[in-house]
BAFITI-272935 format. One record per atom (N, C-alpha, C): residue number from 1; residue in one letter; chain; x, y, z. Coordinates in nm, 2 decimals, padded with zeros to 4 digits, always signed. Example, Ala and Ser with C-alpha at 12.3 -4.5 7.8 and 13.67 -1.06 7.14 Angstrom:
BEGIN
+-----+----+----+--------+--------+--------+
|   i | aa | ch |     c1 |     c2 |     c3 |
+-----+----+----+--------+--------+--------+
|   1 |  A |  A | +01.32 | -00.57 | +00.78 |
|   1 |  A |  A | +01.23 | -00.45 | +00.78 |
|   1 |  A |  A | +01.32 | -00.33 | +00.78 |
|   2 |  S |  A | +01.28 | -00.22 | +00.71 |
|   2 |  S |  A | +01.37 | -00.11 | +00.71 |
|   2 |  S |  A | +01.29 | +00.00 | +00.79 |
+-----+----+----+--------+--------+--------+
***
This chain:
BEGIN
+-----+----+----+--------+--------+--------+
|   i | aa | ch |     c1 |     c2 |     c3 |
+-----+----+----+--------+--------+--------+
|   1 |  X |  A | -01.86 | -00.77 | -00.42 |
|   1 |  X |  A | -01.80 | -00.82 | -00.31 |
|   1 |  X |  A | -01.65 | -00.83 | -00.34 |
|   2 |  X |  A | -01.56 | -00.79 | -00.25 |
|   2 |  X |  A | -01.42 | -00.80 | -00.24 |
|   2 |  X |  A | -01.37 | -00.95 | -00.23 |
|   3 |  X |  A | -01.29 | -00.99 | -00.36 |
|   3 |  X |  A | -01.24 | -01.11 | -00.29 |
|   3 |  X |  A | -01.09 | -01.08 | -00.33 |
|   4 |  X |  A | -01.05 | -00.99 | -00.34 |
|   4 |  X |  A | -00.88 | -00.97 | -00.36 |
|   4 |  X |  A | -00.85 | -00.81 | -00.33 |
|   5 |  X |  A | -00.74 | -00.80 | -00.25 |
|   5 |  X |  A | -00.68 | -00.66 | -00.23 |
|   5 |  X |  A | -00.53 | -00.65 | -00.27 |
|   6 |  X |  A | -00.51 | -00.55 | -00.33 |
|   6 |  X |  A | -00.34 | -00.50 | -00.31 |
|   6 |  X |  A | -00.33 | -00.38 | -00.33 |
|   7 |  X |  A | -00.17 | -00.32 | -00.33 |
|   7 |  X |  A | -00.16 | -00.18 | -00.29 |
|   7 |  X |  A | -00.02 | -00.18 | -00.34 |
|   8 |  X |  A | -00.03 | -00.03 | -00.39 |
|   8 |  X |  A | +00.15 | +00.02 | -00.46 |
|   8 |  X |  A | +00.18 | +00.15 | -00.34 |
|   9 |  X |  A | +00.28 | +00.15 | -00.33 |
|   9 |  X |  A | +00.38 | +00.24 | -00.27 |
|   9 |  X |  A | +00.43 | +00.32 | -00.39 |
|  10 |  X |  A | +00.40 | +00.43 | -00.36 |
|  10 |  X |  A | +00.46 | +00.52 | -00.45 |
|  10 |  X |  A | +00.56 | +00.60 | -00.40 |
|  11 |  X |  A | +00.69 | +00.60 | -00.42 |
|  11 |  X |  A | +00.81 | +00.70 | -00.38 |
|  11 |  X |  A | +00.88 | +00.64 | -00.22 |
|  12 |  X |  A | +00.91 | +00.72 | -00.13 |
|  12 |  X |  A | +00.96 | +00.69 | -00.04 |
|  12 |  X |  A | +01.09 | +00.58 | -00.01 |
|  13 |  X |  A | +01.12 | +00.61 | -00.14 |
|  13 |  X |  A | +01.27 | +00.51 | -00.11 |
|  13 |  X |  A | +01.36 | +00.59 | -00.13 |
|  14 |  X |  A | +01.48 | +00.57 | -00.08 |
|  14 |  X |  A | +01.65 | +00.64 | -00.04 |
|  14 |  X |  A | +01.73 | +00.56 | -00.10 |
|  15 |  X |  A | +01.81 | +00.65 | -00.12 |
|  15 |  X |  A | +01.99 | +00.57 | -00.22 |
|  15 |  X |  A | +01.95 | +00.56 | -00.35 |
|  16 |  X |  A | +02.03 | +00.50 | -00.43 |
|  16 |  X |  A | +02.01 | +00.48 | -00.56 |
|  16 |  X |  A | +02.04 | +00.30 | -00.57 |
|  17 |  X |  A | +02.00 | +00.26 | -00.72 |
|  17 |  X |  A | +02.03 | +00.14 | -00.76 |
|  17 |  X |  A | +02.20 | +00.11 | -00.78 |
|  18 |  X |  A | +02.23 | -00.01 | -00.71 |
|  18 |  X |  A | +02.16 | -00.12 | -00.65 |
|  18 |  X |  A | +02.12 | -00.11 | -00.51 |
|  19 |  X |  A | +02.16 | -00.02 | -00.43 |
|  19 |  X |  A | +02.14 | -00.03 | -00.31 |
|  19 |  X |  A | +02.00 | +00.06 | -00.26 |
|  20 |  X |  A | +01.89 | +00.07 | -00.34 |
|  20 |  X |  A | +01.78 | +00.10 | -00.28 |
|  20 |  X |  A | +01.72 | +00.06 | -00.14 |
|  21 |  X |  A | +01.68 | +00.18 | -00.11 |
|  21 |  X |  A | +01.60 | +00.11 | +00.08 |
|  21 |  X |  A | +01.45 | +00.18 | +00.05 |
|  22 |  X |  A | +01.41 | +00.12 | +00.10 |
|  22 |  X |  A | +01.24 | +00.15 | +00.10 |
|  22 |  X |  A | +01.21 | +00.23 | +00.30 |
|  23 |  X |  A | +01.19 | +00.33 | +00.26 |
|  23 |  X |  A | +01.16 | +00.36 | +00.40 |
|  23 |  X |  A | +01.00 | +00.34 | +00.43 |
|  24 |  X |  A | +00.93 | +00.35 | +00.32 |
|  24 |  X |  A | +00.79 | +00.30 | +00.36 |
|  24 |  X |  A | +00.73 | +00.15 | +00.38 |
|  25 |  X |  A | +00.65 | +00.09 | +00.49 |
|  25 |  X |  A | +00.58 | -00.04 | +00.47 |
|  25 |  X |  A | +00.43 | +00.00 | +00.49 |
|  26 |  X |  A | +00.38 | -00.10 | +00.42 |
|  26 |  X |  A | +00.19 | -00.09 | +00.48 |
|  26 |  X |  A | +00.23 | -00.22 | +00.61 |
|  27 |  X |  A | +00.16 | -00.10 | +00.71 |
|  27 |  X |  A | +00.08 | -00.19 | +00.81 |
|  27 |  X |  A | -00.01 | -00.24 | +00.80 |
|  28 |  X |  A | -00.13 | -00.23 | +00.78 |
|  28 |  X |  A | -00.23 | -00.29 | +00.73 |
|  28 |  X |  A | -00.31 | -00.28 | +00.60 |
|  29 |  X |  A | -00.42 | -00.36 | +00.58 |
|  29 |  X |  A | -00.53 | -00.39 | +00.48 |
|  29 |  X |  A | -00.66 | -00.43 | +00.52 |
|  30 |  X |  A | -00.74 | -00.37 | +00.52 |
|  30 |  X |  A | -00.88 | -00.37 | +00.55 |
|  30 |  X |  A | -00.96 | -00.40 | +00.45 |
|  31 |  X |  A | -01.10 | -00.46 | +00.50 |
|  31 |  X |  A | -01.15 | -00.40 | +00.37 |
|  31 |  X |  A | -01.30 | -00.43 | +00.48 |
|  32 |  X |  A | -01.40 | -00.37 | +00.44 |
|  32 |  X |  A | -01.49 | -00.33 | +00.50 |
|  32 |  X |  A | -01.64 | -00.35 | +00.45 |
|  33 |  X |  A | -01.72 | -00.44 | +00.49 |
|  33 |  X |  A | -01.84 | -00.45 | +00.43 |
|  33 |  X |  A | -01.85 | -00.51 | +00.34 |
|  34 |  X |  A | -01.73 | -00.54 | +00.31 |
|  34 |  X |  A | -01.70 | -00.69 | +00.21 |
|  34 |  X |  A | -01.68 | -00.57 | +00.05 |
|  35 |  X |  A | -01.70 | -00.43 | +00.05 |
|  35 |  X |  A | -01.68 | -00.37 | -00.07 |
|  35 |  X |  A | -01.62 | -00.23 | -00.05 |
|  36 |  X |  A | -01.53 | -00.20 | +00.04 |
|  36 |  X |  A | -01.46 | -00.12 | +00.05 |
|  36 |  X |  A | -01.28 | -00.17 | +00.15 |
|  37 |  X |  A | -01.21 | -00.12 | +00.03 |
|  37 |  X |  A | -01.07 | -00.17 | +00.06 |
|  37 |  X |  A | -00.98 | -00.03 | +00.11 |
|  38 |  X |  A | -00.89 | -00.09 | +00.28 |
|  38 |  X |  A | -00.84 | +00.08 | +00.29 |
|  38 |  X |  A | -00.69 | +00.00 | +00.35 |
|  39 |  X |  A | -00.61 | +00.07 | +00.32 |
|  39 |  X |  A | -00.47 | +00.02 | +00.32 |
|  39 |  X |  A | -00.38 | +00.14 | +00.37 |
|  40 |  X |  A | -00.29 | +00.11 | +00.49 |
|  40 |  X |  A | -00.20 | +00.22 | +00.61 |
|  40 |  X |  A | -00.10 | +00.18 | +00.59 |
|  41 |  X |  A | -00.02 | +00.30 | +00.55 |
|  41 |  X |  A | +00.15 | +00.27 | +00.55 |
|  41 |  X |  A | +00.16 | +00.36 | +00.60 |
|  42 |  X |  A | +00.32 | +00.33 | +00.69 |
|  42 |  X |  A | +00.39 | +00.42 | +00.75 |
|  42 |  X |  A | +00.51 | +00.45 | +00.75 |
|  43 |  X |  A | +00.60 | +00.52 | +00.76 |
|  43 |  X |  A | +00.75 | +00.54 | +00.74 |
|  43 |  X |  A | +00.77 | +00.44 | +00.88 |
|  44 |  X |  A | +00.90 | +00.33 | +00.83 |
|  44 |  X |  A | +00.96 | +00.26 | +00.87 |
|  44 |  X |  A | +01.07 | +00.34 | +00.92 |
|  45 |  X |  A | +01.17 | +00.42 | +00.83 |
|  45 |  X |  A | +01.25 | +00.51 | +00.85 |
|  45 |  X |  A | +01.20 | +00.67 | +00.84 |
|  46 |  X |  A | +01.23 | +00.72 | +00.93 |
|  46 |  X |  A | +01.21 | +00.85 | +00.92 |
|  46 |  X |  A | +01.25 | +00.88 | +00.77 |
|  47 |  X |  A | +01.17 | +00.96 | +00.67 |
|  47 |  X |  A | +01.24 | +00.98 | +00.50 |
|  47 |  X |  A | +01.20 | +01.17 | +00.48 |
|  48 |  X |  A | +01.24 | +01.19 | +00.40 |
|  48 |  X |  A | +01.21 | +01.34 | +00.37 |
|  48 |  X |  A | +01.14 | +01.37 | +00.18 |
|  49 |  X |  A | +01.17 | +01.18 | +00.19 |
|  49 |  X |  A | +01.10 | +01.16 | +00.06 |
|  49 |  X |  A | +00.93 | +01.18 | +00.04 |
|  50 |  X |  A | +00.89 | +01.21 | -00.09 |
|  50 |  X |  A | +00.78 | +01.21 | -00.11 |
|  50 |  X |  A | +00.70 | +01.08 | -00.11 |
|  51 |  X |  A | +00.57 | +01.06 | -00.04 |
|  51 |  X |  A | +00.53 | +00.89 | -00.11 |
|  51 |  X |  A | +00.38 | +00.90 | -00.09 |
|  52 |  X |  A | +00.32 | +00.77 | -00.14 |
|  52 |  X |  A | +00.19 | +00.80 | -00.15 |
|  52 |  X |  A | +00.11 | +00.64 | -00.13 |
|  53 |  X |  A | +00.05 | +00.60 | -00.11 |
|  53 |  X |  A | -00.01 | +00.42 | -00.12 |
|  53 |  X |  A | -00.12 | +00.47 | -00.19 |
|  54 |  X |  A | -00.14 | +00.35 | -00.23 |
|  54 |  X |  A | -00.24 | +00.36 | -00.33 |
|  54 |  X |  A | -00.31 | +00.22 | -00.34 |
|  55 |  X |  A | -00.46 | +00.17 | -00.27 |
|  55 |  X |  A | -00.51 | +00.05 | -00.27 |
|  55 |  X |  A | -00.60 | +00.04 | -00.40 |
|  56 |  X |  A | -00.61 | -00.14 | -00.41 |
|  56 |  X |  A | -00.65 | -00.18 | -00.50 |
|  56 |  X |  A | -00.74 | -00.29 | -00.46 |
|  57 |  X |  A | -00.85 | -00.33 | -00.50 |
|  57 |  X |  A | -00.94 | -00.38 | -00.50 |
|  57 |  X |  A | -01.02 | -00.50 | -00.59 |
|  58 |  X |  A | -01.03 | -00.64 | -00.59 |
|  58 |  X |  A | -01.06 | -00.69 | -00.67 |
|  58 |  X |  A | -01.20 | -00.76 | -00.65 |
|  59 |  X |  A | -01.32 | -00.72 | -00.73 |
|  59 |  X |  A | -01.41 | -00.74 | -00.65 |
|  59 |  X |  A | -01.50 | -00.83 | -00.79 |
|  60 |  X |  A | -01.62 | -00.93 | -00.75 |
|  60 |  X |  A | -01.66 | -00.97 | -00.82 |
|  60 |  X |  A | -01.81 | -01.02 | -00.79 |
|  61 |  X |  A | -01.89 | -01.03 | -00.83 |
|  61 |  X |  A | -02.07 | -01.06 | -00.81 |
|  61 |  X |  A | -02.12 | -01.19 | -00.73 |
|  62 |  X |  A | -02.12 | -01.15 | -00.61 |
|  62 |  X |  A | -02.18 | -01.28 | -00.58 |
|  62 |  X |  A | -02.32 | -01.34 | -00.60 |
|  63 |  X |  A | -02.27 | -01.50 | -00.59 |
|  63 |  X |  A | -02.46 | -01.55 | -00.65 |
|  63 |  X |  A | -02.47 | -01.64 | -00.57 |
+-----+----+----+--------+--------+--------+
***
């Protein structure tokens, strides 16, 4: 059973440090059946960058 979700953004940021911008956000986090987790990002800013989300899942035995 799912009882924790999170998710990394991979790439899709512009500029350099210190002034990084993130053009990617997740819209949502699902998780389904209580054991499958699905996570939607979308460009905030139009970007020409590469990126990727990647969800995460914490799941544990119920009794």
């Amino acid at each position: 059973m799912v009882v924790g979700t999170g998710y990394d953004i991979i790439g899709g940021k512009s500029s350099q440090f210190p002034n990084i911008l993130t053009d990617v956000v997740v819209s949502e986090v699902m998780v389904y059946n209580g054991i499958d987790v699905s996570v939607e990002a979308i460009e905030e800013e139009p970007t020409t960058a590469s990126w990727s989300v990647k969800a995460q899942a914490t799941c544990a035995t119920a009794s």
